[in-house]
C-alpha positions, -999 to 999 in steps of 0.1 A, spaced: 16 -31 -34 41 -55 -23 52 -76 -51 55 -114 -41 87 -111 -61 99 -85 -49 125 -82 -20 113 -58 2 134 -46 31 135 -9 51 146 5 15 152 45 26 178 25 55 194 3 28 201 35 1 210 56 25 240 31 38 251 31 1 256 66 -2 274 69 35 246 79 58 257 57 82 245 78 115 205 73 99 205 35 99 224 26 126 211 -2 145 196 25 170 160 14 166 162 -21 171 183 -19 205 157 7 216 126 -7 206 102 -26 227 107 -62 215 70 -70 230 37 -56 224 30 -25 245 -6 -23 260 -28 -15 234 -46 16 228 -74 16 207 -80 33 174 -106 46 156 -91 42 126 -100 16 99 -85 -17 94 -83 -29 59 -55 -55 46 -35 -53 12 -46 -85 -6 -26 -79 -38 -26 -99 -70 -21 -135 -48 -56 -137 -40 -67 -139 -79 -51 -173 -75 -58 -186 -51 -86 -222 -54 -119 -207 -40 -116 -228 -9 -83 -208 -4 -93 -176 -9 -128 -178 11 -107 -189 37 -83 -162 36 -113 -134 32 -127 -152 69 -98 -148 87 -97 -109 74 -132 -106 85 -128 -119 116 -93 -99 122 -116 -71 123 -114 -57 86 -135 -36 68 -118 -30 37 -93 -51 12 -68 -38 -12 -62 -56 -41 -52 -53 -81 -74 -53 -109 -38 -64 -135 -47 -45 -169 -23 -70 -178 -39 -101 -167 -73 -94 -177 -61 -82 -212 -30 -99 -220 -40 -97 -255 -54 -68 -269 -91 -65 -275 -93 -103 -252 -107 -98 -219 -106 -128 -191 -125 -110 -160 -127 -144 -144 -98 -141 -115 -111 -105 -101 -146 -114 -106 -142 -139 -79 -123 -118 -59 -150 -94 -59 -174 -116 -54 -164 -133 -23 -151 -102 -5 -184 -85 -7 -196 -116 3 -177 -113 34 -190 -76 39 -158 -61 29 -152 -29 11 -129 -29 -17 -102 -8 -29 -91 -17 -63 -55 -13 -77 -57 -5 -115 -25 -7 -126 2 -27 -145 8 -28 -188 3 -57 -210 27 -64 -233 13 -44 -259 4 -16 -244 32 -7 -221 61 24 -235 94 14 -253 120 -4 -231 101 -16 -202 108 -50 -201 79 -64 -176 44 -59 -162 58 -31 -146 65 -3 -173 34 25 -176 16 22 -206 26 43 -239 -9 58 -240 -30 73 -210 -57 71 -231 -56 32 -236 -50 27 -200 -80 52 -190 -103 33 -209 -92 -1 -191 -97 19 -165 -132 30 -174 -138 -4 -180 -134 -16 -144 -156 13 -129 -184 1 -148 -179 -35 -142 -177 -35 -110 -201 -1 -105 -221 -14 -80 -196 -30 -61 -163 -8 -60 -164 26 -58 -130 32 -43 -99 32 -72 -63 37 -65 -44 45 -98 -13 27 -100 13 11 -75 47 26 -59 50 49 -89 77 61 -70 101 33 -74 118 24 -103 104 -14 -95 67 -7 -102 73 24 -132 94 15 -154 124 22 -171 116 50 -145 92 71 -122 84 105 -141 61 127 -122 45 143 -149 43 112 -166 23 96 -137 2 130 -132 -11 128 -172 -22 88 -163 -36 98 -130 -54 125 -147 -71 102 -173 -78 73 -152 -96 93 -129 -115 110 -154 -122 87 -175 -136 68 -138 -160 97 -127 -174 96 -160 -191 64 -155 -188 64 -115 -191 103 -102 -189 94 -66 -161 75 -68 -132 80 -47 -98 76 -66 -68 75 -43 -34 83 -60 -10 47 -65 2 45 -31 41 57 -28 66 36 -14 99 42 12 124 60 -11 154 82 -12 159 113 -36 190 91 -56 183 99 -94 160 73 -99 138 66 -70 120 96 -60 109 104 -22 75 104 -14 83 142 0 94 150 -31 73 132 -53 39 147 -37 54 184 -36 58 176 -75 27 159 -79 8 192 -70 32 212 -89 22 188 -120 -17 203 -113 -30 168 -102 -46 183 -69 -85 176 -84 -75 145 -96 -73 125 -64 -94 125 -30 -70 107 -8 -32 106 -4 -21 69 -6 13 59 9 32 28 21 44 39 56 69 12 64 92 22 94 108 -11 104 127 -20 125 118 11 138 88 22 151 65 45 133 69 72 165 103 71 169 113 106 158 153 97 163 148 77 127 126 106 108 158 112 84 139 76 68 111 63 86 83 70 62 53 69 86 72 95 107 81 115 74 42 115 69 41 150 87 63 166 61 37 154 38 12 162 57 26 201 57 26 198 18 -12 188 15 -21 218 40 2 240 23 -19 233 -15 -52 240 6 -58 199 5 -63 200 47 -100 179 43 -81 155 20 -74 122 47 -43 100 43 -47 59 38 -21 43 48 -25 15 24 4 -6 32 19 -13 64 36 -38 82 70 -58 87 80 -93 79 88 -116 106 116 -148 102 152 -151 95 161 -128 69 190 -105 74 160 -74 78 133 -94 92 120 -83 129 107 -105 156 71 -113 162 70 -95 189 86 -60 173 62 -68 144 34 -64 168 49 -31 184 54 -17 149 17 -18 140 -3 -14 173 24 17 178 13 26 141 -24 25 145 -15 48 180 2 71 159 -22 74 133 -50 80 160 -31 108 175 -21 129 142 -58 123 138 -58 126 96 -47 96 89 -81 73 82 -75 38 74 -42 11 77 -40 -15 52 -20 -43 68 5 -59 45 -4 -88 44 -29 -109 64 -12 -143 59 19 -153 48 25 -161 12 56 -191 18 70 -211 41 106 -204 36 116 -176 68 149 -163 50 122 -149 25 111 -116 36 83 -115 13 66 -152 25 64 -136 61 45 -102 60 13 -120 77 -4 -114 106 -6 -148 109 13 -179 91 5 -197 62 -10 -223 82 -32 -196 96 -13 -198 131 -15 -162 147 14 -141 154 12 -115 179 8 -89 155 -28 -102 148 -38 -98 186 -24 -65 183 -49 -54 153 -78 -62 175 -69 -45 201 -56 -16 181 -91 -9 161 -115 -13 194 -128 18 188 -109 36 221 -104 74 217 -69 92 220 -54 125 225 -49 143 194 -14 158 190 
């Protein structure tokens, strides 16, 4: 998930200028890119928004508010964490309070809810991680947290991604380690169907990367995730398809642009006999404003109602969580405060007219 903290921008585009690939990022996509919404065509494919942490605290009033305007965007479903290390900051002393109201008032709202279980309390998280951010020392411990959530909230969450972007040095620190990942993933999800057999568990959703000896592709990352046996141990791929300021069909950027780069991952799920497994994409989206990466309303439009298009016509992937429904600031050099469909004052952008058009329920051509 998006960190508030966090500066975000197209990150495959941004390593790849470091190490001279200069042909890849070149301003190409912009120039050629539609800077206004192309006519809509409708998707059947599900609308959910990727909430994050913020929404634990928010006031009530806040937060109902924020759930409403999901609701009446058209979403079904809402991504957010369940922080191991906010609810157990201490060990053995649990505060359920902040995702108990999250629950709460998004079921309330008829949403379904994906929760994020994820992120290390002090205590519990390995030798020289430094933040929230490190995986835990023991699998064990964190599949019991784990556990604990699924039964908690048992009869109202019966979806589970494990982890965030553990991809990314940022959210797996000191550093992503497939194997290391695979041996959490394969605890937390069993330690999940144990008290919750139906659940779904999706896989922590993997962010835009390059191969550069710390951050590991998605590509590359998947291919070893199968490799590390962790095939059984997940039911849908989760990844972050960010493509801006390109748009997710333009094949001239697929040397970065994740969404477009989700064939090649697609190949590697058929290839390990996963071809009923869908794909989530549960974050998408691009920041509007004035920082040095942001894209105009209008692009930001383009970029998703061309993404729900594309995931239409590849025709496996099932649901798009936009990042994020509202933004989280004020300040437009920020790209983080500016990933919403509509401002902080609740003030639609384009991109939100764009959603509703994209998930009218309109059929189109598989490719």
């Amino acid at each position: 998930m998006v960190d508030v903290r966090r500066l975000r921008l197209p990150l495959v585009c941004a390593l790849l200028l470091t190490i001279g690939s200069l042909s890849a990022c070149a301003p190409k996509p912009v120039t050629t890119t539609t800077t206004s919404a192309p006519p809509a065509t409708c998707s059947s494919v599900g609308l959910g928004i990727a909430g994050g942490a913020p929404l634990n605290w928010l006031s009530q009033a806040d937060l109902d508010t924020e759930l409403s305007a999901m609701k009446n965007a058209g979403t079904t479903w809402l991504r957010f964490d369940i922080d191991w290390s906010a609810v157990e900051p201490t060990k053995g002393q649990q505060n359920w309070a902040a995702t108990d109201r999250v629950v709460d008032r998004a079921r309330l709202q008829g949403l379904s809810l994906v929760g994020i279980v994820t992120y290390t309390p002090a205590w519990a998280r390995v030798a020289g991680a430094t933040d929230t951010h490190g995986y835990p020392s023991d699998t064990a411990t964190f599949a019991k947290f784990a556990q604990q959530a699924a039964q908690r909230y048992s009869t109202r969450i019966s979806t589970w991604e494990i982890w965030n972007e553990p991809n990314l040095t940022q959210f797996f620190r000191p550093k992503p380690n497939v194997n290391t990942y695979a041996a959490i993933l394969k605890a937390a999800s069993t330690s999940i169907r144990a008290v919750q057999p139906g659940a779904k568990i999706l896989n922590g959703g993997l962010a835009p990367a390059v191969d550069n000896g710390s951050d590991i592709s998605p590509v590359t990352y998947l291919n070893a995730l199968y490799s590390a046996g962790a095939k059984s141990y997940f039911d849908v791929f989760s990844i972050h398809p960010y493509s801006w300021p390109a748009l997710p069909s333009d094949a001239s950027t697929s040397s970065w642009n994740t969404f477009y780069r989700i064939r090649l991952m697609r190949d590697i799920m058929v290839k390990n006999g996963d071809t009923g497994k869908k794909v989530w994409a549960t974050e998408f989206g691009a920041p509007t404003g004035s920082g040095s990466t942001a894209v105009t309303p209008q692009l930001q439009a383009s970029i998703i109602s061309d993404g729900f298009a594309q995931a239409q016509a590849l025709g496996y992937i099932e649901r798009i969580f936009i990042y994020s429904m509202r933004d989280r600031g004020t300040n437009s050099r920020d790209i983080e405060q500016n990933f919403g469909l509509v401002t902080i004052n609740y003030t639609p952008k384009p991109a939100l007219d764009a959603v509703k058009k994209a998930i009218g329920g309109c059929s189109a051509p598989k490719i």
